[in-house]
C-alpha positions, 0 to 999 in steps of 0.5 A: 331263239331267233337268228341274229343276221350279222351280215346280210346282202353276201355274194356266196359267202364260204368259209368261218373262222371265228376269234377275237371278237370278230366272225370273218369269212371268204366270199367267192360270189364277190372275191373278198375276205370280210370280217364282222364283230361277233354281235354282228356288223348292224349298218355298217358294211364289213370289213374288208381284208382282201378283194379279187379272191374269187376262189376263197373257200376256206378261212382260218386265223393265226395269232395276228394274221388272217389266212384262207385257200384260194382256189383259183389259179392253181390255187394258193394260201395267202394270208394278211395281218389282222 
């Protein structure tokens, strides 16, 4: 079987969460927290859920929010609607 790239050009991309038809994801290279459907994002860029999270290393998913640990800054839990 061949890998199927879903988003290529990434930062230093940390982290997977997978649901709801979509793959998502914390880039600390560049702080977002990106998101792609599951066949993968093709041409289009990612989606974007958050920016300035350089310390994003781990993401996971509640019923209708996105959450992930930054751990810049003291660290934190943050999390946005999905």
């Amino acid at each position: 079987m061949t890998p199927n790239d879903l988003a290529t050009g990434l930062a230093a991309p940390l982290g997977l969460a997978i649901g709801g038809g979509r793959v998502y994801w914390a880039d600390s290279g560049d702080g977002n927290v990106l998101s792609c459907p599951a066949s993968g994002c093709g041409t289009a860029p990612p989606t974007n859920h958050a920016s300035g999270r350089t310390g994003a290393v781990a993401v996971t998913l509640g019923n209708t929010c996105l959450f992930w640990v930054d751990e810049v800054g003291g660290g934190s839990i943050a999390g946005v609607g999905r």
